[in-house]
C-alpha positions in Angstrom: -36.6 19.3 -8.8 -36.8 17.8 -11.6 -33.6 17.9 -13.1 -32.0 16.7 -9.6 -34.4 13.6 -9.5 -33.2 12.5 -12.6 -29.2 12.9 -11.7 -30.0 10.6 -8.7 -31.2 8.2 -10.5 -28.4 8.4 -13.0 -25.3 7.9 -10.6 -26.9 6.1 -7.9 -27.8 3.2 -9.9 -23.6 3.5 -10.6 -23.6 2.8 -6.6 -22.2 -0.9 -6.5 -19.0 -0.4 -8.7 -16.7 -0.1 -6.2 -13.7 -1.6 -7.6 -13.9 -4.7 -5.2 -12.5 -7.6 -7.1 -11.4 -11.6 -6.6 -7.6 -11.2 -5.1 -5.2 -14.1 -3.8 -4.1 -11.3 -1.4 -5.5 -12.5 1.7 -5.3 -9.0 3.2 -7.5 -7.6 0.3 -10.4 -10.7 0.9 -10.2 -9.3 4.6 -10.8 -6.4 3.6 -13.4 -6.9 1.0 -15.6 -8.9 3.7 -15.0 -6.2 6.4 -16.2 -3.5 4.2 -19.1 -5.5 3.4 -20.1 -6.5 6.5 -19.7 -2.7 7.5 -16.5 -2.4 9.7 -15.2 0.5 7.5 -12.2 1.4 9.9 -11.0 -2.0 10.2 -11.1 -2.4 6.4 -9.5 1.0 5.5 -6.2 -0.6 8.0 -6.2 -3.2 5.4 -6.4 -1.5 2.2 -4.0 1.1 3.2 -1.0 -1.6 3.9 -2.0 -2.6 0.8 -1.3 0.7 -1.3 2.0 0.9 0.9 3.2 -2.5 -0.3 1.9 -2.4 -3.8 1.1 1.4 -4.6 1.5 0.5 -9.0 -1.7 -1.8 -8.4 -5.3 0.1 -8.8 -7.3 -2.5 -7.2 -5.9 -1.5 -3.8 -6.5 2.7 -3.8 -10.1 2.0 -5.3 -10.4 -0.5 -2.5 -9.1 2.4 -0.3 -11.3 5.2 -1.5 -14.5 3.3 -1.6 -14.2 2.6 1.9 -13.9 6.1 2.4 -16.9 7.1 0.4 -19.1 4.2 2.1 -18.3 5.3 5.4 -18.9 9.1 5.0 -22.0 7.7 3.6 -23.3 5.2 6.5 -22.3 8.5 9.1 -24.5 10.5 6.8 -27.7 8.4 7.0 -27.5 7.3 3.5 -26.6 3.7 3.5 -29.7 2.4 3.1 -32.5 1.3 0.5 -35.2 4.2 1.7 -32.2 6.8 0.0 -32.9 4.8 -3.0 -36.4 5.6 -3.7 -36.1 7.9 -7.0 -37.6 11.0 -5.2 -36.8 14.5 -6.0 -33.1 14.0 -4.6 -31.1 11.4 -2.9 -31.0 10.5 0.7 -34.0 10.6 3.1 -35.2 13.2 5.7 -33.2 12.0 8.3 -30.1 12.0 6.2 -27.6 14.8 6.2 -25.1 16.5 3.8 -22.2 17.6 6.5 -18.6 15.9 5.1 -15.4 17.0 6.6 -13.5 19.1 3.8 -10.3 17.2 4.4 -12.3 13.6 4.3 -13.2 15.0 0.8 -10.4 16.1 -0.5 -8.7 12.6 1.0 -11.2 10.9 -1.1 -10.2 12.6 -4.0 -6.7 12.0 -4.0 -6.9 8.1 -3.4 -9.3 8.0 -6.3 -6.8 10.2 -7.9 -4.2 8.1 -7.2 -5.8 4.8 -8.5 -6.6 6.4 -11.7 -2.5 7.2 -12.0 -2.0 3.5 -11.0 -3.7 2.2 -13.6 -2.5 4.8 -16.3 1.0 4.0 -16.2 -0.3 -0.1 -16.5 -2.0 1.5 -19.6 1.0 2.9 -20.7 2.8 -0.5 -20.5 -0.5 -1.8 -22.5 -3.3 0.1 -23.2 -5.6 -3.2 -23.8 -5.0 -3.9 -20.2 -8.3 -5.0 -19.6 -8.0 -4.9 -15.3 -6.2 -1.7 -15.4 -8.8 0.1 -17.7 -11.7 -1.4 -15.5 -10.2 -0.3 -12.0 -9.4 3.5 -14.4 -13.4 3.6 -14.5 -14.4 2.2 -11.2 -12.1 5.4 -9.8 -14.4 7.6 -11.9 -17.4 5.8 -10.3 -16.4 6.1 -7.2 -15.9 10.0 -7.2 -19.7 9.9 -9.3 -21.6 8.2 -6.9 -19.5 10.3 -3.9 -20.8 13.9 -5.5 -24.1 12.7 -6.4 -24.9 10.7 -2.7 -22.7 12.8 -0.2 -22.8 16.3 -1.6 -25.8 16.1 -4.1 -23.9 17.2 -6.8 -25.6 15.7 -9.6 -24.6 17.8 -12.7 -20.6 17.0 -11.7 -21.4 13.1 -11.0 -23.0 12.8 -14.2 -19.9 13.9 -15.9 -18.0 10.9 -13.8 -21.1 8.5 -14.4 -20.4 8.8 -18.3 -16.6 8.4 -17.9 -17.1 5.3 -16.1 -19.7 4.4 -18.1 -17.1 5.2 -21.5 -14.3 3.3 -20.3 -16.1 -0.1 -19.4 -17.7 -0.2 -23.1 -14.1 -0.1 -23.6 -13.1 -2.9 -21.8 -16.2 -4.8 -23.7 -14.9 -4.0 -26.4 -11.5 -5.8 -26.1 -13.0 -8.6 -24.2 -17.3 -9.5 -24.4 -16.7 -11.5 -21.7 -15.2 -9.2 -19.3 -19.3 -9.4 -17.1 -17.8 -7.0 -14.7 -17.5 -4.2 -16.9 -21.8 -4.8 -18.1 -22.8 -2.9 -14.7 -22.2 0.2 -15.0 -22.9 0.2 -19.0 -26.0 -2.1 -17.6 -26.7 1.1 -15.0 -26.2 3.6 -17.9 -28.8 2.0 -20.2 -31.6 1.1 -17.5 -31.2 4.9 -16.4 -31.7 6.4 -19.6 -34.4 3.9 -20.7 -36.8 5.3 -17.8 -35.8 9.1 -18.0 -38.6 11.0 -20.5 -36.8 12.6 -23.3 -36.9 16.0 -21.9 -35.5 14.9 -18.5 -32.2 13.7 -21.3 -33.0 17.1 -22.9 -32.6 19.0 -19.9 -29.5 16.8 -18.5 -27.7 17.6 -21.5 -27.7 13.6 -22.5 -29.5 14.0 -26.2 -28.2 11.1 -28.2 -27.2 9.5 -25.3 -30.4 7.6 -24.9 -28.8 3.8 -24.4 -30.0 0.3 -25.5 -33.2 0.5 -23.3 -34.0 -0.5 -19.3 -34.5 -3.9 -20.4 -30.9 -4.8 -22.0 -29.5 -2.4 -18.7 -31.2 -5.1 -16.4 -30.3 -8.0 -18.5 -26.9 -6.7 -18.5 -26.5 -6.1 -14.5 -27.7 -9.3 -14.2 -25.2 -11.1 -16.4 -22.7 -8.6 -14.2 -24.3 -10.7 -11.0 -24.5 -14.1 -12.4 -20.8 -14.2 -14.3 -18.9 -11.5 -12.9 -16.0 -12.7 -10.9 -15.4 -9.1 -9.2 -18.3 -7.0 -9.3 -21.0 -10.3 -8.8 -21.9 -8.9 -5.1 -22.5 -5.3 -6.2 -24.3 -5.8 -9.5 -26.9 -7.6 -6.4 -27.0 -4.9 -4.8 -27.7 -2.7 -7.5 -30.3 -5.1 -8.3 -32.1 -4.9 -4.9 -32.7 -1.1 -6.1 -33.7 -1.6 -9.2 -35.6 -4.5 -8.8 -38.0 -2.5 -5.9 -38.3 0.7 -8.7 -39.8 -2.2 -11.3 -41.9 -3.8 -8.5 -40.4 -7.0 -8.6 -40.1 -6.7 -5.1 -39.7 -11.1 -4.8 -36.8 -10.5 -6.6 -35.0 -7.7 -4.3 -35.8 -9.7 -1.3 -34.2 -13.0 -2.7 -31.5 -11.1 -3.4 -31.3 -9.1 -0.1 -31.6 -12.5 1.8 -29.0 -14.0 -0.4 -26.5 -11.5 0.6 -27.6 -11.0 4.2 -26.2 -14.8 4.2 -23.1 -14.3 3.0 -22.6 -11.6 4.9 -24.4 -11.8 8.4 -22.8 -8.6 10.1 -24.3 -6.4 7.6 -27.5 -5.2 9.7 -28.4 -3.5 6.8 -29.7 -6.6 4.2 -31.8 -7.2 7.3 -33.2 -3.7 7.5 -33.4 -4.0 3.9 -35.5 -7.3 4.1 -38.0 -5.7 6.6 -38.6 -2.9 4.1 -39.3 -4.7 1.0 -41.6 -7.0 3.3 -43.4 -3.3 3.8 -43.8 -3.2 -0.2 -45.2 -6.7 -0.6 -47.7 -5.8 2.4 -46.5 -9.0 4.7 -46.3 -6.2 7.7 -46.5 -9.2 10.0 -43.4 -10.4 9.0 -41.5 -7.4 8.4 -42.7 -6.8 12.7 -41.2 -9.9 13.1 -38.1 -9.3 11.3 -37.6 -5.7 13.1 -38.2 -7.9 16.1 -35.3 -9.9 14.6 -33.2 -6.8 14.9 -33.9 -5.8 17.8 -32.8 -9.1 19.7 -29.8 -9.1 18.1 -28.7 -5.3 19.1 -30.2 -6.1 22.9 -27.6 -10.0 22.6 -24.7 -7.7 20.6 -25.0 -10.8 17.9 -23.1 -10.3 14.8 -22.2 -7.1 15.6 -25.8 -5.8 15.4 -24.8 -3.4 18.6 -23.7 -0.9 16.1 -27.1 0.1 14.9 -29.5 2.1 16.7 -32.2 0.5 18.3 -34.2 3.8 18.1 -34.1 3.6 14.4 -35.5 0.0 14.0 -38.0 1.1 16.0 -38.4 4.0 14.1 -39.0 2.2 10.7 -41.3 0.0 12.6 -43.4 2.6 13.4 -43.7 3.7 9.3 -44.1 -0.1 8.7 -46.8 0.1 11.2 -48.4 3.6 9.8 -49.0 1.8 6.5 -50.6 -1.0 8.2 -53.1 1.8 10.1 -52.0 -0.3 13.4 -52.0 2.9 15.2 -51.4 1.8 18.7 -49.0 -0.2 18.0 -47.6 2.9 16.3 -48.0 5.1 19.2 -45.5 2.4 21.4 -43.1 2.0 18.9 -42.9 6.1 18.5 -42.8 5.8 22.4 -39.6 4.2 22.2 -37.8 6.4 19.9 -38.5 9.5 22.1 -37.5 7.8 25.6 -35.2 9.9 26.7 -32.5 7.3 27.1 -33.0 6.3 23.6 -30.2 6.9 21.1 -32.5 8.6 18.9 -31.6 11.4 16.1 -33.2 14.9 16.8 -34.8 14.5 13.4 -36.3 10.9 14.4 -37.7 12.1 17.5 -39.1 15.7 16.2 -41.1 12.9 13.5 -42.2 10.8 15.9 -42.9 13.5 18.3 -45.3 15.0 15.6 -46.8 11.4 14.6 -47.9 11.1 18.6 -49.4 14.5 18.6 -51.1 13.3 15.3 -52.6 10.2 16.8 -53.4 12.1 20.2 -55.8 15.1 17.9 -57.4 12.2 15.9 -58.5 11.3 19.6 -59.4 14.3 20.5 -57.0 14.5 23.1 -55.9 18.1 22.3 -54.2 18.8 25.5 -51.9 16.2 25.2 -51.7 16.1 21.4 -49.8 19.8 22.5 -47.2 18.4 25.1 -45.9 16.4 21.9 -45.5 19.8 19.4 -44.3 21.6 22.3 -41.5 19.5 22.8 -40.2 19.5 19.2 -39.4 23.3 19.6 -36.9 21.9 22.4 -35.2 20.3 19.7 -31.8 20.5 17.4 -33.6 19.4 14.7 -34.0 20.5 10.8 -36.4 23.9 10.8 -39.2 22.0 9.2 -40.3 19.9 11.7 -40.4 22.7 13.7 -42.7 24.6 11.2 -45.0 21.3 11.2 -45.1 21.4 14.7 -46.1 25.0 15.0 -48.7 24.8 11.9 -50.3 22.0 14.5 -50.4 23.9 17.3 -52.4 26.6 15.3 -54.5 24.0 14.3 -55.0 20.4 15.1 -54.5 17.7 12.7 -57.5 15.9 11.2 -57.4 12.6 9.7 
């Protein structure tokens, strides 16, 4: 376990390179602020006249397959800053692995195809800085695919260190090329806070990096100077800010780009957790509150999350606060029957109310709730929670 915690941390912290980039095109800006402000299928229209009209410029496939990545990613549950938490492997419980093969393999060849595009550029001048730096964000791309969609960590790492390889590269030829400091930024905060047998058993010795404190410093010269890779070097910050407890700093950062891009629910979400961290649980209510309006108005597009699963981290913002009414209403919402609730979400929530209900002695009713997870499509081991509570009710 391990082993696998370790590889997450390794390519997800390679997350942000996406290959995005400053372009007079306006059809690429359109579909750099659609991607980011998660309208995936409207951006993938964009990027694919794009490789149609240009197909010899990079730029444009990585554009193409990092919208694909991102969306297998949002439909898998993983597109959010709780999959980020340097457990024992990426994604949540609530998350799921399932990818269509041909999606996959689709994926594969666009980031194939980018690679090609900027090989034959290298051929015509193999110091071109933009065509080595889209080469690497194509290897990042197919990293950070096999490490957060299939949890392949041992083939992302492979990826990771090409990416990783060919931006030194571009540093190399040009110091000031910021862009290229994230993911040799990523590298180097990665290895700085793996143990030396977590490098051992990865296969990494004498690969140890600068350290986790030239890694930040050089993701955050990525998002202060970098004129393509500014907005994902933030991102990346968010997460590796919350992992060094500067939890001020993620939410600056998470408010920062919540602004500039106010259809993406997700900085929101985002905010409402690292409020959780700093233990302002009033305002993180307030903010899910937020949400919620929004979804219930369809403002900014917020219609597209699920209202069950704000309510949903409410009720875990309002566990840690021991508000446990207020937990047993917001748990009430996600299993409403008319709510558009996972089976996983409400099997949880299900077992949280039966929880709450044996605390107060109320044994009767505390079984009504582990009864009806059985009912349930849901992953086996809320089932086997369920049952070990029905043997025996929970204590606090």
């Amino acid at each position: 376990m391990k082993r696998r915690a370790a590889m997450a941390v390794l390519v997800c912290t390679l997350l942000a390179q996406t290959g995005f980039a400053a372009d007079p095109s306006v059809a690429y800006q359109r579909g750099v602020e659609k991607i980011y402000n998660l309208y995936f299928d409207e951006a993938e229209r964009d990027f694919l006249g794009l490789t149609a009209e240009y197909p010899r410029e990079p730029r444009y496939w990585n554009g193409l397959a990092s919208t694909i990545w991102l969306r297998i990613l949002y439909n898998q549950q993983k597109l959010n800053i709780e999959s980020f938490s340097f457990k024992d492997t990426f994604g949540t419980n609530q998350s799921r692995d399932d990818v269509a093969a041909a999606e996959e393999k689709r994926l594969e060849d666009t980031a194939r195809k980018a690679r090609e595009a900027a090989d034959a550029l290298l051929k015509e001048n193999p110091k071109n800085t933009h065509a080595l730096y889209e080469k690497g964000a194509s290897f990042a791309t197919l990293a950070t695919f096999h490490a957060t969609v299939k949890r392949e960590y041992w083939k992302a790492r492979s990826e990771a260190a090409e990416a990783r390889d060919i931006d030194k590269q571009v540093l190399r030829i040009d110091p000031n090329f910021h862009d290229a400091e994230m993911s040799v930024g990523a590298y180097n905060y990665v290895m700085g806070i793996l143990p030396s047998g977590f490098r051992l058993l990865l296969g990494v010795v004498g690969m140890g990096g600068d350290g986790k404190d030239i890694g930040i410093r050089q993701i955050e010269s990525a998002a202060g100077m970098g004129k393509d890779s500014a907005t994902d070097a933030k991102m990346l910050l968010i997460i590796v800010y919350n992992r060094e407890g500067r939890h001020g700093d993620a939410l600056k950062l998470s408010d920062e780009l919540h602004q500039k891009y106010p259809k993406n629910f997700l900085f929101e979400m985002t905010r409402a957790q690292i409020l959780r961290k700093l233990g302002k649980f009033d305002q993180a209510y307030d903010t899910y509150q937020n949400i919620l309006k929004k979804i219930a108005s369809k403002s900014n597009g917020y219609e597209r999350l699920r209202a069950a699963k704000v309510y949903y981290d409410q009720a875990k913002g309002q566990t840690e606060q021991k508000d446990f009414g207020a937990v047993f209403a917001s748990y009430t919402k996600v299993v409403d029957p008319k709510s558009d609730a996972t089976p996983d979400e409400r099997a949880d929530s299900l077992i949280w109310m039966g929880k709450i209900l044996d605390s107060q002695k109320k044994r009767s009713a505390a079984l009504e709730h582990y009864n009806a997870v059985g009912k349930l499509n849901c992953k086996s081991e809320y089932k086997d929670q369920a049952n070990q509570y029905k043997k025996k009710p929970y204590s606090s």
